[in-house]
C-alpha positions as semicolon CSV with decimal commas, in nm:
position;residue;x (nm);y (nm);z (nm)
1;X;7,054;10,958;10,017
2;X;7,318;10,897;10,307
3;X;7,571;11,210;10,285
4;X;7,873;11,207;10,402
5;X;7,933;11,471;10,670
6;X;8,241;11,727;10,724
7;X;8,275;11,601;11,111
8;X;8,307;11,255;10,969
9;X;8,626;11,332;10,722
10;X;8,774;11,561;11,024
11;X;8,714;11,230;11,253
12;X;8,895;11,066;10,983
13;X;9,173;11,274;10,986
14;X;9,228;11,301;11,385
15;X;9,224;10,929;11,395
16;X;9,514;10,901;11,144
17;X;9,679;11,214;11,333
18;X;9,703;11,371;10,935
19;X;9,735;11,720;11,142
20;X;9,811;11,900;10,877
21;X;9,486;11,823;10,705
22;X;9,272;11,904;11,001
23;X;9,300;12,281;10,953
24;X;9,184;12,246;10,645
25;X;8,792;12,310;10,668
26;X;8,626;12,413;10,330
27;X;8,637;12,189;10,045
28;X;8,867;12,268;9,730
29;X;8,693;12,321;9,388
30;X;8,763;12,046;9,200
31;X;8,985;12,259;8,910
32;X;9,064;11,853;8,757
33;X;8,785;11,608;8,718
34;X;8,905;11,315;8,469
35;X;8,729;10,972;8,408
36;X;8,940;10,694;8,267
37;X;8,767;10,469;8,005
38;X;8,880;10,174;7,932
39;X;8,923;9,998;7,593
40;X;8,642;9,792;7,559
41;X;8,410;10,131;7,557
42;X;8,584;10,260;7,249
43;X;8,561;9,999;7,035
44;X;8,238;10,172;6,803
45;X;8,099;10,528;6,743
46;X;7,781;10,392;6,960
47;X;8,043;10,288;7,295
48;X;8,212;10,631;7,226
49;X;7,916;10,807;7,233
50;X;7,796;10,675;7,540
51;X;8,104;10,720;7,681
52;X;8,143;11,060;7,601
53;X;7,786;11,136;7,717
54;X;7,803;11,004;8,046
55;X;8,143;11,168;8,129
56;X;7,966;11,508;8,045
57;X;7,656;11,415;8,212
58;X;7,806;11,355;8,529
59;X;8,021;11,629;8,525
60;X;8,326;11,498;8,476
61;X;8,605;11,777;8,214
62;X;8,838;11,572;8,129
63;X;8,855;11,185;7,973
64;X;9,147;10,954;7,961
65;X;9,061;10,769;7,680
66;X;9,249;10,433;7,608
67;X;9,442;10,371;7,270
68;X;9,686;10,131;7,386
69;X;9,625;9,845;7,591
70;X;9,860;9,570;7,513
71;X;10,126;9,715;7,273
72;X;9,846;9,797;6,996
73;X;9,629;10,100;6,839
74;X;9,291;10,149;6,836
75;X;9,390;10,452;6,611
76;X;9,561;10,483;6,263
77;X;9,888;10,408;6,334
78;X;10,160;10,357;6,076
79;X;10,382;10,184;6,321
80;X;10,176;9,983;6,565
81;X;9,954;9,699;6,541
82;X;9,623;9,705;6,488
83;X;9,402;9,664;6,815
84;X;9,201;9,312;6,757
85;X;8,934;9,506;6,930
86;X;8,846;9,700;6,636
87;X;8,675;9,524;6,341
88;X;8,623;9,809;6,121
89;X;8,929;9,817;5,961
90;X;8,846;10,188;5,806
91;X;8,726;10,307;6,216
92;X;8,972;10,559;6,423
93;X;8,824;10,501;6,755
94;X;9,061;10,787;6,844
95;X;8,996;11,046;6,585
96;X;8,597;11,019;6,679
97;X;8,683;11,015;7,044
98;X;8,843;11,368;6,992
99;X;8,598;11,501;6,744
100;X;8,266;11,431;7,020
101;X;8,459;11,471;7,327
102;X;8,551;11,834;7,184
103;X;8,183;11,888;7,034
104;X;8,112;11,810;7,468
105;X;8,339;12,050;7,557
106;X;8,567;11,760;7,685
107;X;8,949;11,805;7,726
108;X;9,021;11,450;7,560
109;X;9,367;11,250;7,631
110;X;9,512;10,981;7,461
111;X;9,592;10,697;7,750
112;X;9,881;10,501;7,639
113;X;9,994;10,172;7,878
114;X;10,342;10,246;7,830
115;X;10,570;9,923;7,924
116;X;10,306;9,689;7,943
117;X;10,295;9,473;7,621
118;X;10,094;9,125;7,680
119;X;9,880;8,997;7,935
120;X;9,744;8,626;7,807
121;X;9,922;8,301;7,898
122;X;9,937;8,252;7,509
123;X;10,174;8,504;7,290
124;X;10,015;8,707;7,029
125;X;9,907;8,612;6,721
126;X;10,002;8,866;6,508
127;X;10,312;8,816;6,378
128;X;10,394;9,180;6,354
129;X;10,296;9,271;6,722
130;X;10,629;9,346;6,867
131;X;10,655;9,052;7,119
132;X;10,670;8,822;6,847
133;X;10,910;9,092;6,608
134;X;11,116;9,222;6,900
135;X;11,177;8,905;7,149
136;X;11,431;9,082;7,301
137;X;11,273;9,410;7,421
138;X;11,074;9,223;7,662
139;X;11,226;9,283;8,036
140;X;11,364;8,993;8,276
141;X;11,399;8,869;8,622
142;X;11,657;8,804;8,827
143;X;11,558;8,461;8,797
144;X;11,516;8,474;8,375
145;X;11,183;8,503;8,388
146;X;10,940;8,736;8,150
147;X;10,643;8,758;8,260
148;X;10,420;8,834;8,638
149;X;10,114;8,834;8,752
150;X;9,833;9,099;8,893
151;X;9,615;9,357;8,682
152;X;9,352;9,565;8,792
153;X;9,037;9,444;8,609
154;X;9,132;9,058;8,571
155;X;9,215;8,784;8,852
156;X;9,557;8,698;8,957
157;X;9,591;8,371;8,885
158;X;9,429;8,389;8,519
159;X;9,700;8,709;8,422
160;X;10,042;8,668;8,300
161;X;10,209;9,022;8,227
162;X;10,512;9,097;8,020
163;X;10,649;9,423;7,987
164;X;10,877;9,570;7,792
165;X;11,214;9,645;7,937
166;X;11,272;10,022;7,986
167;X;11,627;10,029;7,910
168;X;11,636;9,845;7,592
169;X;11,695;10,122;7,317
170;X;11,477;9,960;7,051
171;X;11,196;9,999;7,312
172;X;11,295;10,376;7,447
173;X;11,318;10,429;7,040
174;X;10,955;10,270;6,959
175;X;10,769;10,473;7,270
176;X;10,893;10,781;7,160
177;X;10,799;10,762;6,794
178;X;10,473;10,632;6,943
179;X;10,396;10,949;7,122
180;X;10,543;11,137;6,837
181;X;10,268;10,988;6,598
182;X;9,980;11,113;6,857
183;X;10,106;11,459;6,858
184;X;10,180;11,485;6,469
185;X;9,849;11,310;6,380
186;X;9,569;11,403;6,608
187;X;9,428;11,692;6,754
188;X;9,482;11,563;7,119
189;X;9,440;11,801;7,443
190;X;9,662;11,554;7,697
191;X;9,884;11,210;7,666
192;X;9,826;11,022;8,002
193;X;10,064;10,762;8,074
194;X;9,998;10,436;8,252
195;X;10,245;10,126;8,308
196;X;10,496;10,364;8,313
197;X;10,721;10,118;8,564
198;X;10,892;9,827;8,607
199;X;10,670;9,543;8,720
200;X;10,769;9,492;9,051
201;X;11,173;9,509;9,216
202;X;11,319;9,165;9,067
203;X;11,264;9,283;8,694
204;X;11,520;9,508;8,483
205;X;11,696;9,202;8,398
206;X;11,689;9,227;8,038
207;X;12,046;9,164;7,891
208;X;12,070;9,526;7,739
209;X;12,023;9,668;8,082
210;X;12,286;9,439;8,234
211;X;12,530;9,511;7,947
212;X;12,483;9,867;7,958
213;X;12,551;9,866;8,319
214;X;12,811;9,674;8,352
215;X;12,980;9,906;8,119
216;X;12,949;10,181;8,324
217;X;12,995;9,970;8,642
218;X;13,255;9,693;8,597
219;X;12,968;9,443;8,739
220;X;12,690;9,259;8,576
221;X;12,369;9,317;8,818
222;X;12,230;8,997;8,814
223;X;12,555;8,836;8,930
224;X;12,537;9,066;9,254
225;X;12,202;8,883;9,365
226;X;12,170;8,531;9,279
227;X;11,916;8,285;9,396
228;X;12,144;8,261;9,721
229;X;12,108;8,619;9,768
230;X;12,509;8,621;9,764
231;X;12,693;8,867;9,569
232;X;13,071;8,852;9,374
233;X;13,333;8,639;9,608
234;X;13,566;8,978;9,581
235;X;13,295;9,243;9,673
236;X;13,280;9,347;10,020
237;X;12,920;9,367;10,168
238;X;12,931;9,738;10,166
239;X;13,062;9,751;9,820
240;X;12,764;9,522;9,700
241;X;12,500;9,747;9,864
242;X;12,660;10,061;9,706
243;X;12,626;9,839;9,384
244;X;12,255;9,740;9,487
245;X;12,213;10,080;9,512
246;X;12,292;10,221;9,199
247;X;12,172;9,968;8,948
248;X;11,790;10,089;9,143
249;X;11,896;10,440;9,062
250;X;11,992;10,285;8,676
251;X;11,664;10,160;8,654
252;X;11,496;10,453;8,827
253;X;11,638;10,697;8,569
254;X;11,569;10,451;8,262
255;X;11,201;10,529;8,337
256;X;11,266;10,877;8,409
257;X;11,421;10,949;8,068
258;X;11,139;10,772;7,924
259;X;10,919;11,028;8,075
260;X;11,175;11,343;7,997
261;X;11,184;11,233;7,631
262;X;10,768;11,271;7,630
263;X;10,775;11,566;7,768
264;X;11,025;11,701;7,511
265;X;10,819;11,593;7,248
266;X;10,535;11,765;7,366
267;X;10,724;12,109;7,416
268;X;10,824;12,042;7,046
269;X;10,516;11,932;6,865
270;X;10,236;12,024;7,090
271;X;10,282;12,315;7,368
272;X;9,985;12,335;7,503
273;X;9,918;11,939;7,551
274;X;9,888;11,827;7,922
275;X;10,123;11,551;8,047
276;X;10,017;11,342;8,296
277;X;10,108;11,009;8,465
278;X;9,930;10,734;8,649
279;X;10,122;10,643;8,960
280;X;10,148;10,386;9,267
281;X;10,009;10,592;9,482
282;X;10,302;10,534;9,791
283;X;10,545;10,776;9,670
284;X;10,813;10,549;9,851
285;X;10,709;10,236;9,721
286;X;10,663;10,381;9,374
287;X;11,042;10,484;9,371
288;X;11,174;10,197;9,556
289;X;11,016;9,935;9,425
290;X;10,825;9,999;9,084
291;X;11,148;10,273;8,972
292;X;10,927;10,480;8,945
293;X;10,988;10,872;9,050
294;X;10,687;11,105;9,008
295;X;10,772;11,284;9,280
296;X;11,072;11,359;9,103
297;X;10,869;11,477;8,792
298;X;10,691;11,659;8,916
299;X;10,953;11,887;9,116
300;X;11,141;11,898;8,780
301;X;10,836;11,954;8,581
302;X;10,885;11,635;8,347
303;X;10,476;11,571;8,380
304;X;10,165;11,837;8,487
305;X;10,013;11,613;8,686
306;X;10,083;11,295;8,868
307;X;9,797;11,079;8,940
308;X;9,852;10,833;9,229
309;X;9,567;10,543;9,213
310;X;9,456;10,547;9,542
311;X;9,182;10,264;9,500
312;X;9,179;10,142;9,833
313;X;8,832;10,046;9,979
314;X;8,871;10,154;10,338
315;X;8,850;10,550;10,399
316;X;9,105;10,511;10,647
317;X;9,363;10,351;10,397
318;X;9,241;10,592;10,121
319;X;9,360;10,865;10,404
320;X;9,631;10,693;10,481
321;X;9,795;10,712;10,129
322;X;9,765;11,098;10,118
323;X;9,926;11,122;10,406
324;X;10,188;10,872;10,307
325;X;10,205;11,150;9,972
326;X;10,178;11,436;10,231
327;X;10,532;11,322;10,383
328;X;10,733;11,287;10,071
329;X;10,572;11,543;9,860
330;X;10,633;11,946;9,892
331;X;10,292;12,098;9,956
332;X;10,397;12,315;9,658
333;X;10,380;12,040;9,431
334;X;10,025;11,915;9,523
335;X;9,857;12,137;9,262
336;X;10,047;11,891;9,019
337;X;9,845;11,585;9,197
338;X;9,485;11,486;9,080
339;X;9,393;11,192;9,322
340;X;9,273;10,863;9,148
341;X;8,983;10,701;9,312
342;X;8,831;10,408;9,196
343;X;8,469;10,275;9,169
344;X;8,512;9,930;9,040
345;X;8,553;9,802;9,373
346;X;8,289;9,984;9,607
347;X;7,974;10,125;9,554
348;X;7,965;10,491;9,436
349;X;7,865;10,664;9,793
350;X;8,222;10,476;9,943
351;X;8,388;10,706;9,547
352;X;8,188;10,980;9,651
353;X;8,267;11,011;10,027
354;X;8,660;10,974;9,909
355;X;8,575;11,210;9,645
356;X;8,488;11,481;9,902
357;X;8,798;11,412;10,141
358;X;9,005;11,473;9,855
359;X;8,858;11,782;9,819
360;X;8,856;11,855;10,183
361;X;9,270;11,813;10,171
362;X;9,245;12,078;9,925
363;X;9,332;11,872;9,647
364;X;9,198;12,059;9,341
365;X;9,160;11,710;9,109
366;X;9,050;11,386;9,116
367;X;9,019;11,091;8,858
368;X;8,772;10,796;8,891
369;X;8,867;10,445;8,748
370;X;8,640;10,395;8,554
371;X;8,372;10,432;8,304
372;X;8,327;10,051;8,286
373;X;8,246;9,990;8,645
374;X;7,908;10,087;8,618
375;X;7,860;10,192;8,243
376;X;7,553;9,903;8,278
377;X;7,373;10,109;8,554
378;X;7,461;10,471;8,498
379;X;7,225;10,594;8,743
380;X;7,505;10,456;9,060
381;X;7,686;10,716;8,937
382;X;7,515;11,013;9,016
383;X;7,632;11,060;9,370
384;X;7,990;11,122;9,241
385;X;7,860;11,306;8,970
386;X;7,685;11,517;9,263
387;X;8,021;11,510;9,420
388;X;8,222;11,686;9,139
389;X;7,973;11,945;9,077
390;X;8,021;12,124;9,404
């Protein structure tokens, strides 16, 4: 088996000049190891087992375990849709999940996809899922649009996504009485939150949004970009930018208080519960572009850990994204960051070698996406498993 060598992370780092990494000579222990499994592996007692099993078997302490995918339960819930995944009506894929994780010694958390509510060219057909009930929580573009395109695990062109708009109070109303149900109902250890952004720059457009804005700003936000890119006759161009400006920092703190209102709930109902978040993993583009500031939460302790999904395939850009963290993020913070590597798009030596520079940076967690890349050939995981252990 081909190991990958101290000199050759060190090389890595004087080639990207990440200086203040080169110092840095004995690898962390890895305090955080989580393994994200995806829906489709929770749908019976038998996939949860397996699941379960393999996590522990490869040394992995913590699961993310997926209960919402598309704006549905595969628990119990009293106030969300039934997952179509789950046949057995009288089944509680999470309630088992927690009850043989814990038997493992696993620290099990419920992984909710927070915004993200449909991703089929055809609408749902349950009449009670809330695209259907709630037309009008779904966010908009600048150009009126509902739905974009791009998704981890599916092809471009074959994935339309709609999420829910973040400002909308019906939706900030629904999420929290969401995670409110977790926390009453089951004996979870973490809530991890994914999709917790806007889809990409040209979405917040939902009319609540612009109302509420406008309120506060005396302009509607979609009238200071149209498809001309020309703002209000009357504005000056400085006065638009300033405007441009602050309706990111409106949508920026939408998400935010989404994320504050979790974490409140959590102090309230369940103390010792770990927050944590899965992030772009450019802290500027995150911000900038998605709204989304986990920089932010985790200097004012809205989440415990932040972690960035660093899939790239090339160790160099893998590098290059902790360095791109390095530069925005205090190194006091980084014992909040557990780096997300992925495995569904290289073979498990290219995980494991990023595994180890991780732990080289002295980064005391990482998280591996996912379960399902490989769960038909365990055995290609057992060089990150090897990885973790040390």
């Amino acid at each position: 088996m081909v190991r990958c060598k101290k000199a050759t992370v060190l090389v890595a780092f004087l080639i990207l000049g990440l200086n203040f990494l080169v110092a840095q000579t004995a690898a962390s222990k890895l305090d955080f190891r989580a393994l994200w499994i995806v829906r489709y592996s929770v749908i019976s007692k038998g996939e949860i087992d397996s699941a379960l099993q393999f996590a522990k078997q490869h040394n992995f302490g913590h699961v993310f375990v997926q209960v919402r995918g598309r704006a549905d339960a595969l628990y119990n819930s009293q106030i969300v849709v039934r997952s179509p995944l789950i046949s057995d009506s009288k089944f509680d894929p999470l309630e088992y999940a927690i009850q043989k994780g814990h038997e493992l010694g696993l620290t099990v958390h419920a992984w909710i996809n927070v915004f993200l509510a449909w991703s089929a060219d055809q609408p749902p057909e349950d009449r009670e899922h809330l695209l259907v009930a709630f037309p009008e929580w779904t966010d908009r573009s600048l150009l009126g649009t509902t739905t974009t395109t791009g998704d981890l695990m599916r092809r471009e062109d074959s994935n339309v996504q709609t999420y829910l708009s973040p400002s909308h109070p019906g939706v900030r109303n629904h999420l929290r009485k969401i995670v409110d149900e977790l926390l009453s109902l089951y004996d979870l250890d973490g809530i991890h939150l994914d999709y917790i952004r806007y889809s990409d720059s040209d979405f917040g457009y939902n009319m609540s949004a612009r109302i509420g804005f406008e309120e506060l700003h005396e302009v509607d936000p979609l009238r200071l970009v149209n498809q001309n890119g020309n703002g209000y006759g009357n504005l000056s161009e400085k006065k638009r930018k300033t405007l441009l400006s602050t309706w990111g920092d409106y949508r920026r703190d939408a998400v935010t208080d989404i994320v504050r209102s979790f974490n409140e709930l959590i102090l309230k109902k369940r103390p010792d519960a770990i927050l944590t978040a899965a992030v772009k993993p450019n802290p500027g583009d995150a911000r900038n572009r998605y709204y989304q500031a986990w920089d932010q939460w985790l200097e004012e302790g809205l989440i415990d850990y932040a972690v960035p999904m660093n899939y790239a395939i090339e160790l160099k850009d893998f590098a290059q994204e902790i360095e791109n963290i390095h530069k925005v993020v205090p190194q006091k913070y980084w014992p909040g960051i557990v780096m997300g590597v992925a495995a569904y798009n290289q073979d498990a030596e290219a995980t494991r070698d990023k595994i180890k520079f991780s732990r080289v940076t002295g980064l005391r967690g990482v998280a591996v996406f996912s379960y399902d890349a490989h769960k038909a050939e365990p055995l290609l995981f057992d060089p990150i498993g090897e990885e973790l252990a040390k």
